[in-house]
C-alpha positions as CSV (number, residue, x, y, z in Angstrom):
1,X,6.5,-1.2,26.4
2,X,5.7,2.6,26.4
3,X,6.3,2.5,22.2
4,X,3.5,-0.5,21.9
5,X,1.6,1.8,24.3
6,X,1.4,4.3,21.8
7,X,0.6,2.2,18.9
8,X,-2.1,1.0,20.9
9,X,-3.7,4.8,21.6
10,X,-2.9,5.9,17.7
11,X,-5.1,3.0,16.8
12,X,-7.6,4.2,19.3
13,X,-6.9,7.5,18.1
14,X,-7.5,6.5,14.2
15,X,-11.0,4.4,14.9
16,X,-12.7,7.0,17.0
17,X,-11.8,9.7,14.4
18,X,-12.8,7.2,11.4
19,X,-16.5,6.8,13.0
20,X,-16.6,10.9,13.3
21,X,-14.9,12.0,10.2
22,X,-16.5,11.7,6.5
23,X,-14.2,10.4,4.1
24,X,-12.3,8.3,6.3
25,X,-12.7,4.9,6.9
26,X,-11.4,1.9,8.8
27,X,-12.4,-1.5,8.4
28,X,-11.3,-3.0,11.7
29,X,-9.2,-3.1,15.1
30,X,-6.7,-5.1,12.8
31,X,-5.9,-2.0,10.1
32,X,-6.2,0.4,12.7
33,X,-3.2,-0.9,14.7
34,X,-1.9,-1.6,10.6
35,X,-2.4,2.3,9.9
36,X,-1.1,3.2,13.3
37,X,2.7,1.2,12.8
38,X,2.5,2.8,9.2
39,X,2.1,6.0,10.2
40,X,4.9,5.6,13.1
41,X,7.3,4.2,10.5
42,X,6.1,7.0,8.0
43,X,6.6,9.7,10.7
44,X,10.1,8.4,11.4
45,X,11.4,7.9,8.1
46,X,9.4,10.0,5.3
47,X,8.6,12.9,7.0
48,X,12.1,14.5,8.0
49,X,12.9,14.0,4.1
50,X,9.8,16.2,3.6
51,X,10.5,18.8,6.2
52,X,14.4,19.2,4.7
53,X,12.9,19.3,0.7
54,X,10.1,21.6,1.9
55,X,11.8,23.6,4.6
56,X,11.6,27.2,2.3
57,X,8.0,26.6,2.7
58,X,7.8,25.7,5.8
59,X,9.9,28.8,6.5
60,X,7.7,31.5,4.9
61,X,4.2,30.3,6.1
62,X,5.8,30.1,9.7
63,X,5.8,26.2,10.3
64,X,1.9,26.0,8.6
65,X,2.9,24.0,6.2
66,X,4.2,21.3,8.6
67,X,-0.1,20.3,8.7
68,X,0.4,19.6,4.8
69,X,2.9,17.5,5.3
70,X,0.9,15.4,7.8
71,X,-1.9,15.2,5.5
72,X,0.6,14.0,2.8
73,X,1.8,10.9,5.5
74,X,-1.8,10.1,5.7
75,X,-2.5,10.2,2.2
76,X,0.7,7.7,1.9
77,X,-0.9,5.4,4.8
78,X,-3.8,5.4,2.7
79,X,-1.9,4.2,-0.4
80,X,0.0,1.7,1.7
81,X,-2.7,-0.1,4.1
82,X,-6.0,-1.8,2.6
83,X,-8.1,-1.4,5.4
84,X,-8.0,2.4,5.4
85,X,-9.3,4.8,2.9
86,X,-9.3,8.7,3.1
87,X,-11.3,10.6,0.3
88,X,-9.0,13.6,-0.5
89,X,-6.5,15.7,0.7
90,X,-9.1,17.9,2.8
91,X,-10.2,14.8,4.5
92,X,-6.4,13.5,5.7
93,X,-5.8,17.1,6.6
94,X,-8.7,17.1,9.0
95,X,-7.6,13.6,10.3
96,X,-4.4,14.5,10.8
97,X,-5.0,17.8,12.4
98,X,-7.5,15.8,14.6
99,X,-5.2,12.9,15.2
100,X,-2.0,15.2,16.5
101,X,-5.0,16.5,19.3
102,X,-6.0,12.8,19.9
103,X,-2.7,11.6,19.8
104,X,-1.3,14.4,22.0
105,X,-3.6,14.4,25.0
106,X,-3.9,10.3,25.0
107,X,0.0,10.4,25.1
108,X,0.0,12.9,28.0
109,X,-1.7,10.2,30.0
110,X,1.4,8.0,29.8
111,X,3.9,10.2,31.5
112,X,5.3,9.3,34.4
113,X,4.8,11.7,37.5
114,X,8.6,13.3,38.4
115,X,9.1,13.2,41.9
């Protein structure tokens, strides 16, 4: 339930910053939840390879170049779902950065209080 949850908010997560951003765009509710099961699968499949082939540069810039991989996964969402287009790689760079904030503070609403 908590994983659908999440799905739900990313979706959230990618219309809100598709009406602010310029050079990305969503068509619907529909792609939105679309982009955000792609970019779940992506996250758990693609970008580990990524992080191993790249970790030298991830090294020397300090973890920085972790945010260029995230633009890449968006870039790939891009490619892979109709309904959603990003303009460049400054664009899904922004969006990403933007949507790990989103993402990060809407999922902080979901934990559980530890007694």
């Amino acid at each position: 339930m908590k994983t659908f949850l999440k799905i739900l908010l990313t979706a959230v997560a990618v219309v809100v910053l598709a009406n602010i951003l310029p050079g990305v765009a969503v068509t619907g509710y529909g792609a939105a939840i679309i982009v955000a099961i792609v970019i779940s699968l992506l996250n758990l499949f693609v970008r580990p390879l990524l992080i191993f082939f790249t970790l030298p540069a991830t090294i020397v810039t300090f973890g920085l170049f972790l945010f260029v991989i995230n633009a890449i996964i968006i870039l790939l969402a891009d490619k892979l779902v109709d309904g959603f287009a990003v303009s460049g790689f400054l664009a899904a760079f922004f969006f990403s950065i933007l949507l790990s904030i989103f993402r990060s503070f809407l999922f902080s609403l979901l934990k559980e209080e530890k007694r």
